[in-house]
ChimeraX commands (.cxc) that place a marker at each C-alpha (Angstrom):
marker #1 position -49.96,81.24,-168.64 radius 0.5
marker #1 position -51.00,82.31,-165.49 radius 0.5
marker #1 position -47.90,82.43,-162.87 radius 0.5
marker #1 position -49.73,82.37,-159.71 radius 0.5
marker #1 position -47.92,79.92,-157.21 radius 0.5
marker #1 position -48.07,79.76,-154.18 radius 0.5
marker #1 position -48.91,78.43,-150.81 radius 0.5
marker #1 position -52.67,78.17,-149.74 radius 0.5
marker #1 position -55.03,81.26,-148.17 radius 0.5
marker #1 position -58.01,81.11,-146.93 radius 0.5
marker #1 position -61.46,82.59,-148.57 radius 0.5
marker #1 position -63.11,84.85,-146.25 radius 0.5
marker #1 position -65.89,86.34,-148.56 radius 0.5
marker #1 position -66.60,83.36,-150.08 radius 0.5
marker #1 position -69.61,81.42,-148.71 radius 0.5
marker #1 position -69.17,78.04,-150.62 radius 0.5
marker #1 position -65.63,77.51,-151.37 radius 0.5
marker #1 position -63.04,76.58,-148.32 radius 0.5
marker #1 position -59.92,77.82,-149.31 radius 0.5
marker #1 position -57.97,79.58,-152.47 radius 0.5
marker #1 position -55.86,76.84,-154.16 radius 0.5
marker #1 position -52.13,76.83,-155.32 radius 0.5
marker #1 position -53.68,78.72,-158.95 radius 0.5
marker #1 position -51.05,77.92,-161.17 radius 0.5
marker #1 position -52.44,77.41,-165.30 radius 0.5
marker #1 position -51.77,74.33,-166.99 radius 0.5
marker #1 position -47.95,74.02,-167.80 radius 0.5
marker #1 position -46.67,75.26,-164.34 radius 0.5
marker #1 position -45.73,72.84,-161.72 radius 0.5
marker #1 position -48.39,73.02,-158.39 radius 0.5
marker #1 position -45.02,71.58,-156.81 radius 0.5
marker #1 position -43.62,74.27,-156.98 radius 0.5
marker #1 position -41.42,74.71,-154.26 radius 0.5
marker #1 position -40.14,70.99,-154.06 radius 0.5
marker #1 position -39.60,70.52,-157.77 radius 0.5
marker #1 position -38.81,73.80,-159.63 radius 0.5
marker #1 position -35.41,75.15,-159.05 radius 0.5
marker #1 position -36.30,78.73,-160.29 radius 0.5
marker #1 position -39.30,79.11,-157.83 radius 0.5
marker #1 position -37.90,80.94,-155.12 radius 0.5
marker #1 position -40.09,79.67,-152.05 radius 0.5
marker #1 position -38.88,83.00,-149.48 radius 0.5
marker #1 position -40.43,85.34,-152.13 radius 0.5
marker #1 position -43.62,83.11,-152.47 radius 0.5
marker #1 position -43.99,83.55,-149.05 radius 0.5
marker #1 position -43.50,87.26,-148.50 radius 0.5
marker #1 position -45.95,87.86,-151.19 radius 0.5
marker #1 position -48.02,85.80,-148.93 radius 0.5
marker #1 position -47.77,88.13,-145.97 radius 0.5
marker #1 position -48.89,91.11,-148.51 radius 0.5
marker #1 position -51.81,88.71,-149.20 radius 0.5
marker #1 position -53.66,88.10,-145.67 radius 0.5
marker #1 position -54.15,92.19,-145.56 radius 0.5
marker #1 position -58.13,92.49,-146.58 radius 0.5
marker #1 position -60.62,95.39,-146.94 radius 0.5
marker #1 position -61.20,96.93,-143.80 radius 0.5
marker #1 position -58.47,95.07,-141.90 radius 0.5
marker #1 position -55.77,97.93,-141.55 radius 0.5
marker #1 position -53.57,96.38,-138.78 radius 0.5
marker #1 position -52.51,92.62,-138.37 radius 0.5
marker #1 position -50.22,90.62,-136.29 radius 0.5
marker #1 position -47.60,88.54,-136.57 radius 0.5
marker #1 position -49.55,85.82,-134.80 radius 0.5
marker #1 position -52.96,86.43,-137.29 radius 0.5
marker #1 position -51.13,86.18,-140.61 radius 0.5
marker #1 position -49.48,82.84,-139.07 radius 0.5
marker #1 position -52.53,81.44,-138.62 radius 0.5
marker #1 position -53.79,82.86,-142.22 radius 0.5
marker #1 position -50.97,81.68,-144.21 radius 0.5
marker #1 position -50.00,78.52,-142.31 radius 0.5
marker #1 position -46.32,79.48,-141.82 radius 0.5
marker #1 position -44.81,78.99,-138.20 radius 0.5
marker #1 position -44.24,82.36,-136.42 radius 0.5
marker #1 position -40.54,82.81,-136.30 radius 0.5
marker #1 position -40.88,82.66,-140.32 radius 0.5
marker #1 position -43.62,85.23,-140.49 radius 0.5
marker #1 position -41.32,87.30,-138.07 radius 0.5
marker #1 position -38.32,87.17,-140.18 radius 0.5
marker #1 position -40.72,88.00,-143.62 radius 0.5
marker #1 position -42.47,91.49,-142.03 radius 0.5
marker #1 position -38.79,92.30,-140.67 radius 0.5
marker #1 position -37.63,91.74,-144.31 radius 0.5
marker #1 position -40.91,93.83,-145.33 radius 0.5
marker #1 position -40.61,96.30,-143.27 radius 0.5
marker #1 position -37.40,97.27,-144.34 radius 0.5
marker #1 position -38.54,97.32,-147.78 radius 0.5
marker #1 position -41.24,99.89,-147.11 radius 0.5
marker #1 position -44.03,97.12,-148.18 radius 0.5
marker #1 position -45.17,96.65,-144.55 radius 0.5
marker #1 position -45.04,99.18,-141.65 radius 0.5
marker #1 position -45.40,99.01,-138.02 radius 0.5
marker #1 position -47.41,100.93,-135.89 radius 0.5
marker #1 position -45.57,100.31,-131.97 radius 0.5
marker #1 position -48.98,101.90,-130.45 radius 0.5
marker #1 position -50.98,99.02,-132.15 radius 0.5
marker #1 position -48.41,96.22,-131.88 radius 0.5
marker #1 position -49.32,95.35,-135.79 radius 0.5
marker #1 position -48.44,95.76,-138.97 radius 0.5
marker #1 position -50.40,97.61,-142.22 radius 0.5
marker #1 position -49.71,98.01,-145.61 radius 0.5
marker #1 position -47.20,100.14,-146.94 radius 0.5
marker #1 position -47.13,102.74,-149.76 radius 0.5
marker #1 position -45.27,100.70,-152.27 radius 0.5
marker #1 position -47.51,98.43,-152.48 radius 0.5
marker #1 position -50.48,100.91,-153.23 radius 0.5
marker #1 position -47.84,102.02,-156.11 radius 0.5
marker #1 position -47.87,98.44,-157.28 radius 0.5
marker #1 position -51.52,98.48,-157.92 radius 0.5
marker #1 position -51.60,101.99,-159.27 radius 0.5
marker #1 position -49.04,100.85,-161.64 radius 0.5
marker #1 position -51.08,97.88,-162.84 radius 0.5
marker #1 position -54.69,100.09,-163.09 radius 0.5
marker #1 position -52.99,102.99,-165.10 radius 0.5
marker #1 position -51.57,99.99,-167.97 radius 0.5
marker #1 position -54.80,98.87,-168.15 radius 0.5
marker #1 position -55.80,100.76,-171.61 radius 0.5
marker #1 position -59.73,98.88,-171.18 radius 0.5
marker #1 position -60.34,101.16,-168.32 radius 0.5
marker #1 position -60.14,104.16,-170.36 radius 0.5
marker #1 position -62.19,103.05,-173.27 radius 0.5
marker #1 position -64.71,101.33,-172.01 radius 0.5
marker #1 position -65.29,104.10,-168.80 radius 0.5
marker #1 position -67.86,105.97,-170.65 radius 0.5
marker #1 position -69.64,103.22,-172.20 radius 0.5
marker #1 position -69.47,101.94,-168.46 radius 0.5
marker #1 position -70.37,104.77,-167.08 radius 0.5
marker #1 position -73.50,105.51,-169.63 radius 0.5
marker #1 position -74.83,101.64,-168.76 radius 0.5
marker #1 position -74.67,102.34,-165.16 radius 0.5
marker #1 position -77.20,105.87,-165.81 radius 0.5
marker #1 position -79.12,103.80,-167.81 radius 0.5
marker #1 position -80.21,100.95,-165.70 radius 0.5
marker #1 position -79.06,102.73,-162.52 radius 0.5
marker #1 position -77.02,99.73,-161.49 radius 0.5
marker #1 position -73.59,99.33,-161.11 radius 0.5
marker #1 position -71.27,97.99,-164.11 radius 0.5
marker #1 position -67.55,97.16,-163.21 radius 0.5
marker #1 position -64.63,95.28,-165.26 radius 0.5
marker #1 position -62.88,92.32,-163.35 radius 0.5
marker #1 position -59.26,90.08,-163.74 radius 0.5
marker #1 position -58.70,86.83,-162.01 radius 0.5
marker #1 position -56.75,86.20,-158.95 radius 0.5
marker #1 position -56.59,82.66,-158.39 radius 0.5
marker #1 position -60.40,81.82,-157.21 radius 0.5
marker #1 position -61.63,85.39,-157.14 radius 0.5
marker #1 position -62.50,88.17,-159.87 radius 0.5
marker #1 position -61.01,91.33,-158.55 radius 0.5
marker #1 position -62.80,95.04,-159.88 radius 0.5
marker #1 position -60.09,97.17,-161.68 radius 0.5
marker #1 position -62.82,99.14,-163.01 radius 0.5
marker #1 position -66.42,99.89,-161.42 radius 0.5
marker #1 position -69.30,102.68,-162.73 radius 0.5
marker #1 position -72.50,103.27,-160.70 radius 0.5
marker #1 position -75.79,105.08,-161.45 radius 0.5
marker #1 position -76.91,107.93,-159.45 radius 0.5
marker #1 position -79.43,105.88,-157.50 radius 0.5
marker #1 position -79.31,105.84,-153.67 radius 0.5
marker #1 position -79.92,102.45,-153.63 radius 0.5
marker #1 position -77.26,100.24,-155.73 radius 0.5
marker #1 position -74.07,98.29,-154.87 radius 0.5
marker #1 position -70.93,100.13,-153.66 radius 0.5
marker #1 position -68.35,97.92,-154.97 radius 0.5
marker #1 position -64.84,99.74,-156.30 radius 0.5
marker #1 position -61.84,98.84,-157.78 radius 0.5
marker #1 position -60.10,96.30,-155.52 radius 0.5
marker #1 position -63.09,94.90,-154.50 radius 0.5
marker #1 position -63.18,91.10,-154.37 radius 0.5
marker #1 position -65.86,88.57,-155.54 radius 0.5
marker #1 position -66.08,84.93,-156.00 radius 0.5
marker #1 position -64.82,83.31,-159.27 radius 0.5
marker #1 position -67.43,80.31,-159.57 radius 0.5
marker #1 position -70.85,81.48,-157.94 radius 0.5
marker #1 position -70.97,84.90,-159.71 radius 0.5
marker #1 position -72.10,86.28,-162.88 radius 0.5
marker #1 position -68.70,88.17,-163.73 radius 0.5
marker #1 position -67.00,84.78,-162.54 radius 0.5
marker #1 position -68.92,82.57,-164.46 radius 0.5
marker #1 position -68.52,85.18,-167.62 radius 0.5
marker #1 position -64.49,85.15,-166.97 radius 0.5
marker #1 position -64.60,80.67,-167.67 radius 0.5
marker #1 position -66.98,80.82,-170.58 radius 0.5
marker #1 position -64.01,83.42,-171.93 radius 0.5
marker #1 position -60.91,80.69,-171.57 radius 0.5
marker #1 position -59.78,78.15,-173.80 radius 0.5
marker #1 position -61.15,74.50,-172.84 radius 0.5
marker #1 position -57.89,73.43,-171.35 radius 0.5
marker #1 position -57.41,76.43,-168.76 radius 0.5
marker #1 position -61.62,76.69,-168.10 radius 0.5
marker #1 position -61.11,72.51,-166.75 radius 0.5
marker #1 position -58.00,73.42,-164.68 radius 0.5
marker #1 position -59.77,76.21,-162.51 radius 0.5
marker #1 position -63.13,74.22,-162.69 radius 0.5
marker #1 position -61.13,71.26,-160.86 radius 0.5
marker #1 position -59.54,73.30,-158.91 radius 0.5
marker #1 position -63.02,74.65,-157.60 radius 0.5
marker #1 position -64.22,71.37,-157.10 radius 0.5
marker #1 position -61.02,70.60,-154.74 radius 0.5
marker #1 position -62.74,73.18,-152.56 radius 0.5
marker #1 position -65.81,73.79,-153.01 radius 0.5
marker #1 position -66.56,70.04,-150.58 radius 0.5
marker #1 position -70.29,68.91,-150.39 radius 0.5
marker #1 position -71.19,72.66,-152.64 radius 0.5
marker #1 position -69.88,70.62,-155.73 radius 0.5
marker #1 position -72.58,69.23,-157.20 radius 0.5
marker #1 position -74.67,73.00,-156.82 radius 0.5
marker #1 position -71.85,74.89,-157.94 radius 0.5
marker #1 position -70.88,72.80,-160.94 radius 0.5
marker #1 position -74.38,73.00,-162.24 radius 0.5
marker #1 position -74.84,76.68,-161.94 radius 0.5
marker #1 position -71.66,76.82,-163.65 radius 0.5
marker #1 position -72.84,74.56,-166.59 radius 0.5
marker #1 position -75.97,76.58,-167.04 radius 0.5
marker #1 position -74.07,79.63,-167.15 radius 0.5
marker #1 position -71.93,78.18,-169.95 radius 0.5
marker #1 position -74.90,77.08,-171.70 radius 0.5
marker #1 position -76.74,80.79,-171.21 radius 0.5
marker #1 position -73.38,82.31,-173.32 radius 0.5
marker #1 position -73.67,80.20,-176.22 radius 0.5
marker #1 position -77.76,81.12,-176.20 radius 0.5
marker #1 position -77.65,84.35,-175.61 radius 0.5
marker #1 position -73.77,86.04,-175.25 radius 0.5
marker #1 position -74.31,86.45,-171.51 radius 0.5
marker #1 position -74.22,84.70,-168.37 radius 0.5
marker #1 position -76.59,85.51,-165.23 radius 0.5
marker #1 position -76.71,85.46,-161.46 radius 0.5
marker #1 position -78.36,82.51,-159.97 radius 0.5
marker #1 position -78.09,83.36,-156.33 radius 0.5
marker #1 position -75.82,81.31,-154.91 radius 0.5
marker #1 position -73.23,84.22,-153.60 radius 0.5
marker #1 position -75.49,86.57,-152.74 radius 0.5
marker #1 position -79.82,85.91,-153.00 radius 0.5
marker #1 position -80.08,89.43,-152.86 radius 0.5
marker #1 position -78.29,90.65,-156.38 radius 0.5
marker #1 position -78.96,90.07,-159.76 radius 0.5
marker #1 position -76.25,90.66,-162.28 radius 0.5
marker #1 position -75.14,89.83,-165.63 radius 0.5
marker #1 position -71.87,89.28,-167.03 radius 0.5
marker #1 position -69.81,88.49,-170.39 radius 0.5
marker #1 position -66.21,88.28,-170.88 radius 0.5
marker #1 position -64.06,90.36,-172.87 radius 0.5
marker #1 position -62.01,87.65,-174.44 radius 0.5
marker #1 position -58.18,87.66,-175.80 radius 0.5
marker #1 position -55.94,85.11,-177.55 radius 0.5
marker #1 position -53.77,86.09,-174.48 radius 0.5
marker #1 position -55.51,84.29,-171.56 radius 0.5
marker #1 position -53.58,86.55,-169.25 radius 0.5
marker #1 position -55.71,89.77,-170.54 radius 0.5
marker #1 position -58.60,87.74,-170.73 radius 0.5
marker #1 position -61.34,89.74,-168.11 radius 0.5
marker #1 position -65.11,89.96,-167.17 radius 0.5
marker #1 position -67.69,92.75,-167.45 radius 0.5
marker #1 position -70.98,92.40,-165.32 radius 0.5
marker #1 position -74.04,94.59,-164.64 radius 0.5
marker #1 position -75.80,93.98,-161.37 radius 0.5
marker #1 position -77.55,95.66,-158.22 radius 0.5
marker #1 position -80.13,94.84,-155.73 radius 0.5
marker #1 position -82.13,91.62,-157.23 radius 0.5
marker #1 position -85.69,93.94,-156.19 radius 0.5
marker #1 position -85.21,96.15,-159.08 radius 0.5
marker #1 position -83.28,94.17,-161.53 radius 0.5
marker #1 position -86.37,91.14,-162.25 radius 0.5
marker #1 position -84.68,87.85,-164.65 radius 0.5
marker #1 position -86.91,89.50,-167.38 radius 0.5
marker #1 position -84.94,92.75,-167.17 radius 0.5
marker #1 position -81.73,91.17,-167.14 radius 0.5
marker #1 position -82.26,88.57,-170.51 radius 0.5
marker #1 position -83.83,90.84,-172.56 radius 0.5
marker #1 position -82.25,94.30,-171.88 radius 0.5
marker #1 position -79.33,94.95,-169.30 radius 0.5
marker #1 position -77.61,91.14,-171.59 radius 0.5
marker #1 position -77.76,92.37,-174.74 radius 0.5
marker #1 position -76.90,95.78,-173.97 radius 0.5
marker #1 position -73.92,94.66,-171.84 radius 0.5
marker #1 position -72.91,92.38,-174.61 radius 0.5
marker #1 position -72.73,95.24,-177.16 radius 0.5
marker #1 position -71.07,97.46,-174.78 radius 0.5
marker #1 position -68.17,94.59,-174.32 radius 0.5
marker #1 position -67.71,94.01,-178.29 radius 0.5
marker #1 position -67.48,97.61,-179.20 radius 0.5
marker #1 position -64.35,97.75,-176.42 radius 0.5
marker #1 position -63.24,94.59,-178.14 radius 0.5
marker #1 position -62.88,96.62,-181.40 radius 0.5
marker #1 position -61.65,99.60,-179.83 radius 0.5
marker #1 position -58.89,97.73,-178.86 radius 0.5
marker #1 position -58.56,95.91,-182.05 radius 0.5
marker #1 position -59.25,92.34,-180.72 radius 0.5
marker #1 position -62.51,91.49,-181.25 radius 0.5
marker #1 position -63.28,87.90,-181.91 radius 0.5
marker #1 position -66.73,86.38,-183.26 radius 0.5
marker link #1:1,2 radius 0.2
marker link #1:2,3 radius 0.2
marker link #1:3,4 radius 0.2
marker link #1:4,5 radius 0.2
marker link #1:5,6 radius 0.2
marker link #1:6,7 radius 0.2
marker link #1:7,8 radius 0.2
marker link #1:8,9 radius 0.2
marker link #1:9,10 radius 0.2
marker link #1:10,11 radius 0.2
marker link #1:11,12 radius 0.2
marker link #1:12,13 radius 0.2
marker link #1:13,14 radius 0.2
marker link #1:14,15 radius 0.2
marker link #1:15,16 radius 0.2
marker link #1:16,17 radius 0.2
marker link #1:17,18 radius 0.2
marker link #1:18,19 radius 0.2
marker link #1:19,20 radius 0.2
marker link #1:20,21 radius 0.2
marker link #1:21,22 radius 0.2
marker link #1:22,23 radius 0.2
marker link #1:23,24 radius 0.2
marker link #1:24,25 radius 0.2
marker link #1:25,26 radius 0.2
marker link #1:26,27 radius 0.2
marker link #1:27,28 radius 0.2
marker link #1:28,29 radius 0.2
marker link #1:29,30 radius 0.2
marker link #1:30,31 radius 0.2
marker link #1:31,32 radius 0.2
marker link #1:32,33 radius 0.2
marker link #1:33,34 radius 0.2
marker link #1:34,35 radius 0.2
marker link #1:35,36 radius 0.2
marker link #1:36,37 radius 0.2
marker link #1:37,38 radius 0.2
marker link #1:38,39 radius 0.2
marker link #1:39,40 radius 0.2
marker link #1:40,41 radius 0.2
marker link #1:41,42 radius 0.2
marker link #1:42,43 radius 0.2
marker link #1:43,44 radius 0.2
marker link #1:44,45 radius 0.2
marker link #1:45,46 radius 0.2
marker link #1:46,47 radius 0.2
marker link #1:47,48 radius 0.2
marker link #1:48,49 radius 0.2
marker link #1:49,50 radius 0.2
marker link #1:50,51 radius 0.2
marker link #1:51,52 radius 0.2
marker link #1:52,53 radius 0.2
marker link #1:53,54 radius 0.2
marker link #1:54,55 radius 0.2
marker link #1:55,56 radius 0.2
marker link #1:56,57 radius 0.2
marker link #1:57,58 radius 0.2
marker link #1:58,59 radius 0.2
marker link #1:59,60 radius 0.2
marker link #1:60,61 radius 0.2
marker link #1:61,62 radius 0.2
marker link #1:62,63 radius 0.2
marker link #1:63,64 radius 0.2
marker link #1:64,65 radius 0.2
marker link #1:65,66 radius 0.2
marker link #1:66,67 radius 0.2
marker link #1:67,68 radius 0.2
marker link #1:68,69 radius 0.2
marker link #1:69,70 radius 0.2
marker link #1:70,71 radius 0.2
marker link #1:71,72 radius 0.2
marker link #1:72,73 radius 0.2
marker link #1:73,74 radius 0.2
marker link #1:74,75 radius 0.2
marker link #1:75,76 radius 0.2
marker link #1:76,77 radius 0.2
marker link #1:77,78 radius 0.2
marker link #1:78,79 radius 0.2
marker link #1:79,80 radius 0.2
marker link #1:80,81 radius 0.2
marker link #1:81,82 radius 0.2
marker link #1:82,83 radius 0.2
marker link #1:83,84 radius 0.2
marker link #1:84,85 radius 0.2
marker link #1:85,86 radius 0.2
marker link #1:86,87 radius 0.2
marker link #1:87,88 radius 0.2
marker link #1:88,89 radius 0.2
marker link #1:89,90 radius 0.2
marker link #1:90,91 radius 0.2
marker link #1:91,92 radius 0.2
marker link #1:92,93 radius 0.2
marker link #1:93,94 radius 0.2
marker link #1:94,95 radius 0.2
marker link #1:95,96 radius 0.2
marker link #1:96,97 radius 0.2
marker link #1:97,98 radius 0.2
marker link #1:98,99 radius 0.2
marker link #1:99,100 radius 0.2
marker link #1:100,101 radius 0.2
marker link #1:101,102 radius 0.2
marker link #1:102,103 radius 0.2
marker link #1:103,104 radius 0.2
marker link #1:104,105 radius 0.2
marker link #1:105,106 radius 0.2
marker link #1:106,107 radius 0.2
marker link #1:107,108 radius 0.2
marker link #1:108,109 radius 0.2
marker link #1:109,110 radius 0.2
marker link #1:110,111 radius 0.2
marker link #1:111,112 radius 0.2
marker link #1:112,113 radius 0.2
marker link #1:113,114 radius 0.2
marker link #1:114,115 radius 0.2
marker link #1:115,116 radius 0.2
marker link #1:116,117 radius 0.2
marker link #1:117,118 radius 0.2
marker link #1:118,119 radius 0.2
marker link #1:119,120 radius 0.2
marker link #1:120,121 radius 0.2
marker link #1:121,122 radius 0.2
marker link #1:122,123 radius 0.2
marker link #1:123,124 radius 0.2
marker link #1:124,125 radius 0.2
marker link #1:125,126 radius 0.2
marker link #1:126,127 radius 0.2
marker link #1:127,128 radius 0.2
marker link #1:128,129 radius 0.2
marker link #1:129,130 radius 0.2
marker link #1:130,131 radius 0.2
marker link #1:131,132 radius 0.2
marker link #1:132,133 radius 0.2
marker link #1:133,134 radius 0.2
marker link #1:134,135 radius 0.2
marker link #1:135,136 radius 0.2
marker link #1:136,137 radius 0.2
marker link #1:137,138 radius 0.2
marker link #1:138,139 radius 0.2
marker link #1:139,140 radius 0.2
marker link #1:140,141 radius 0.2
marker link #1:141,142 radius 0.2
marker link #1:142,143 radius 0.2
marker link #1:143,144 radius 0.2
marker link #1:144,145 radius 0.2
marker link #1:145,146 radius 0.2
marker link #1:146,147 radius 0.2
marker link #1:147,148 radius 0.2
marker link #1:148,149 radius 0.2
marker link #1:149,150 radius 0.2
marker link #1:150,151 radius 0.2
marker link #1:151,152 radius 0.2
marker link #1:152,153 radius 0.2
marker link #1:153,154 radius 0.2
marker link #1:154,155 radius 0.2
marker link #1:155,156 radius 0.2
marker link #1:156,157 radius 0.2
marker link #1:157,158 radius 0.2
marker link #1:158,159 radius 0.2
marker link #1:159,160 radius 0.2
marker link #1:160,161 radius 0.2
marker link #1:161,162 radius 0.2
marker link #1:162,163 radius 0.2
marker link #1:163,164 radius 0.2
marker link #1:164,165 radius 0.2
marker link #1:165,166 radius 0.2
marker link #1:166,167 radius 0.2
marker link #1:167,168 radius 0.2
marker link #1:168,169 radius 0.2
marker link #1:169,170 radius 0.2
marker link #1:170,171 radius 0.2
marker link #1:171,172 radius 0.2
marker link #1:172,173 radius 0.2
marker link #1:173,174 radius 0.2
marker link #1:174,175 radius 0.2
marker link #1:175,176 radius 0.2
marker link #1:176,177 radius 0.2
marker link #1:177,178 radius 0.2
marker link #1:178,179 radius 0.2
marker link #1:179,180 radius 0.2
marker link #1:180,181 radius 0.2
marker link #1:181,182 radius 0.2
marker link #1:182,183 radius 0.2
marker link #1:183,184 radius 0.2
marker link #1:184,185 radius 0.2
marker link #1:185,186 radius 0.2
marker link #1:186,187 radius 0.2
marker link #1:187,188 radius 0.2
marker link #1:188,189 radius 0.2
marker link #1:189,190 radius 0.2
marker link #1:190,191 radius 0.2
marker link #1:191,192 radius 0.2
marker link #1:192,193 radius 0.2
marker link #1:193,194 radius 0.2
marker link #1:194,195 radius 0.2
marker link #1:195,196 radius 0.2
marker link #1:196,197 radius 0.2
marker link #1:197,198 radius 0.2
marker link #1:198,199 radius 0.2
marker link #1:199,200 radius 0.2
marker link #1:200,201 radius 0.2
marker link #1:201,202 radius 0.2
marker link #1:202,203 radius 0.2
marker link #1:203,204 radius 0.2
marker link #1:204,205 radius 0.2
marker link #1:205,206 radius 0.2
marker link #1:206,207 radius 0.2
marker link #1:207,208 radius 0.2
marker link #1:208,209 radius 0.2
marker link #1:209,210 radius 0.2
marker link #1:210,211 radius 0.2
marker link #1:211,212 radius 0.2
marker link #1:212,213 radius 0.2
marker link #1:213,214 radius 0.2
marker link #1:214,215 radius 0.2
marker link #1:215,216 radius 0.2
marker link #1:216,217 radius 0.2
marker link #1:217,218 radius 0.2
marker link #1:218,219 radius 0.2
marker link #1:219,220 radius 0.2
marker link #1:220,221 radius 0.2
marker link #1:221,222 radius 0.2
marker link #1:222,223 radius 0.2
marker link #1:223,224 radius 0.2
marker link #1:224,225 radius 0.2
marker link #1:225,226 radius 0.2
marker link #1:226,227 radius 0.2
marker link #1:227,228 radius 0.2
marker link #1:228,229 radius 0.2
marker link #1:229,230 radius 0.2
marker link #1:230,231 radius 0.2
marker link #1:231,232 radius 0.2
marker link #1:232,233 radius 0.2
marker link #1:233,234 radius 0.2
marker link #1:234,235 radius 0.2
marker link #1:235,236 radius 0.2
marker link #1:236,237 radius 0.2
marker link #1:237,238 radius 0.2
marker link #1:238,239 radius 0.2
marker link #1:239,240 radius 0.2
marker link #1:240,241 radius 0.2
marker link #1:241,242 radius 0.2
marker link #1:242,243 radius 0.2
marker link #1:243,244 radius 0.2
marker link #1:244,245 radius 0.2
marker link #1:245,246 radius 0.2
marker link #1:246,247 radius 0.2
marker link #1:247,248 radius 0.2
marker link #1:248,249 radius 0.2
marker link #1:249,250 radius 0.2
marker link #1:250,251 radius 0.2
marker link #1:251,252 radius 0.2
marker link #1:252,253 radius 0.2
marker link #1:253,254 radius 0.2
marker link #1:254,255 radius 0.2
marker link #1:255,256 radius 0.2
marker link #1:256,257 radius 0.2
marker link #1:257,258 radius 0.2
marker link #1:258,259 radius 0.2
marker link #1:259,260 radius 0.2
marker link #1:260,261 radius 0.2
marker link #1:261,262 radius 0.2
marker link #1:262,263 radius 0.2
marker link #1:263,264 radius 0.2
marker link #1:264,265 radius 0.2
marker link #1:265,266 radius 0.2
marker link #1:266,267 radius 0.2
marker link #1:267,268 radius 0.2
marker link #1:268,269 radius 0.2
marker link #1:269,270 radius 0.2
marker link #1:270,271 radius 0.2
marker link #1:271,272 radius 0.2
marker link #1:272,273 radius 0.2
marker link #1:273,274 radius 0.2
marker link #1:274,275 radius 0.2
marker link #1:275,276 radius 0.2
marker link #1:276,277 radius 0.2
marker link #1:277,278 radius 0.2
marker link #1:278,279 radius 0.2
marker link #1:279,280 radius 0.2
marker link #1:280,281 radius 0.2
marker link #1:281,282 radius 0.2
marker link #1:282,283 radius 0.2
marker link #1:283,284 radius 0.2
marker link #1:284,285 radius 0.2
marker link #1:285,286 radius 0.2
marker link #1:286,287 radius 0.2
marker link #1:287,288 radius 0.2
marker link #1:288,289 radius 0.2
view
């Protein structure tokens, strides 16, 4: 099960949902801090800190991830102290702020060089991307987001320049909507309710979009854009599925909706995407029918 607890942070890239929920998976206690003795609430919260850093934000304040994570300012002082002395966080004394460390880029290295899917399906990846000139990518869920551990492009000057790292939305993208068709019934209804928690008055749209795309895998083996992140991509997306929910991920295909038309998408960049995900599913000696 998925540990993720923790206290709330908000969604900045995320045009319909409010904010990213304690993400715990069914089993764990959302309570986490007031009824689990082995949580331990100060590490929660430094992870935090390492949390309100985004892409293209090198330098922060005390006073900015206060207001991002909700936690009073003499706490958030003590934590990037505490972080600082851990080489996670460093200061800069000419900026006043504080910016990522290097341990924390070894973290993620660490993770991206254990995932054995990169390697295999890179080619195939890589090959789809020439193909449709488009850009392919493999993502992993972090609480309400799919996160790109993986990402191919064709040699077209136009298509999207998304790496690894990159952050999308879980429930109003084709990758996200491929990662809940790929999770058991229990798990798919505890992230769907914790959508609707914040996705407010977008509910009704988002939950419908969602449906269809569940309804689109069973037809066809893939799930497509509808528009609601972005108008102005198209993409399609399938999950690469494992008895282990943990390394359970998403595939997509996708660029700039001008060049990528619905017809395109269900009857060639779908099926092709599909067969590209079920050959890595063999490769790694987990397919399931």
């Amino acid at each position: 099960m998925d540990p993720i607890q923790s206290l709330e942070h908000p969604l900045q890239d995320q045009p319909h949902v409010a904010a990213d929920p304690v993400c715990a998976m069914p089993g764990d206690d959302d309570d986490a801090g007031g009824k689990d003795r082995q949580f331990v609430t100060a590490l929660a919260r430094g992870l935090e800190i390492l949390r309100c850093f985004r892409p293209g934000e090198a330098y922060l304040t005390n006073s900015e991830m206060a207001k991002r994570t909700g936690m009073p300012k003499p706490t958030i002082s003590r934590l990037t102290y505490t972080l600082t002395k851990l080489g996670y966080l460093t200061f800069s004394p000419d900026q006043g702020r504080y910016q990522l460390g290097a341990p924390v880029l070894a973290l993620g290295y660490t993770l991206l060089a254990n995932l054995d899917v990169r390697k295999l399906a890179r080619p195939a990846m890589q090959e789809l991307a020439e193909y449709a000139q488009c850009s392919v990518a493999i993502g992993i869920r972090d609480r309400l987001h799919m996160v790109y551990v993986e990402a191919c492009r064709g040699s077209a000057a136009v298509t999207l320049r998304r790496d690894a790292g990159s952050r999308i939305p879980l429930a109003t993208t084709a990758m996200g909507k491929a990662y809940l068709c790929g999770l058991p019934q229990t798990d798919r209804d505890f992230l769907m309710d914790h959508i609707r928690l914040t996705a407010d008055s977008h509910w009704p749209k988002i939950k419908t979009d969602i449906e269809q795309g569940f309804k689109d895998y069973q037809d066809r083996g893939f799930v497509l854009s509808s528009g609601l992140w972005d108008a102005n991509i198209s993409a399609v997306g399938v999950p690469l599925i494992d008895p282990d929910i943990a390394k359970t991920m998403a595939f997509n295909c996708g660029g700039p909706a001008f060049l990528l038309p619905q017809e395109k998408l269900v009857e060639d960049l779908g099926p092709r995407l599909v067969q590209l995900v079920r050959n890595v599913e063999m490769s790694m000696g987990r397919h399931i029918s």
